[in-house]
C-alpha angles and dihedrals in degrees: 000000000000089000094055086056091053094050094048092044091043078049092054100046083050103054087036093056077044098052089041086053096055096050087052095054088041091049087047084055097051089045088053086044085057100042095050079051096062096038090060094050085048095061092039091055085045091061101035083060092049096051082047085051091046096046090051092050090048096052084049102064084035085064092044095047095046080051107059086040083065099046093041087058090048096052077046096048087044090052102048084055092060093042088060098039086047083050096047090047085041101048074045089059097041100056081047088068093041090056090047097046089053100042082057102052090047080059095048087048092043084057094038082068105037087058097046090056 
């Protein structure tokens, strides 16, 4: 009889390293369950920062370049005033001239005569 003990004892120290060893495997299981998890949140969160990162950068070069549309319209606005200022000095110029051509041929025509007489 004591040999039927030992091996029912020797059976139940079999089956209960067998069933320990199944929670184990199962836990490891559970514990590479949790780790692929995280890695996969990781990798969620990575690329939530990047879209922020993305967005902020965006909204930078939305800023220079609104920027340099702003500055690009002043040097245009700024150019068009002395255009107008050159073509007012310039229509100024021109009627100089005009003057001057017509004073001189008054002064042709003045001679014409007097050399007719």
């Amino acid at each position: 009889m004591g040999d039927t003990s030992q091996s029912r004892y020797s059976i139940v120290e079999r089956l209960t390293a067998k069933k320990l060893e199944i929670m184990t495997n199962k836990s490891d299981l559970a514990d590479e369950i949790k780790d692929r998890e995280f890695e996969v949140q990781s990798v969620m969160d990575e690329l939530a920062n990047w879209k922020k990162d993305i967005n902020h950068q965006k909204e930078r070069t939305e800023r220079e370049f609104d920027l340099r549309i702003l500055a690009t319209q002043k040097k245009l606005e700024n150019a068009k005033e002395r255009l107008k200022e050159k073509e007012k000095v310039f229509d100024e110029q021109m009627n100089a001239v005009e003057e001057a051509l017509k004073s001189i041929e008054s002064i042709s025509k003045s001679a014409a005569i007097q050399e007719k007489q």
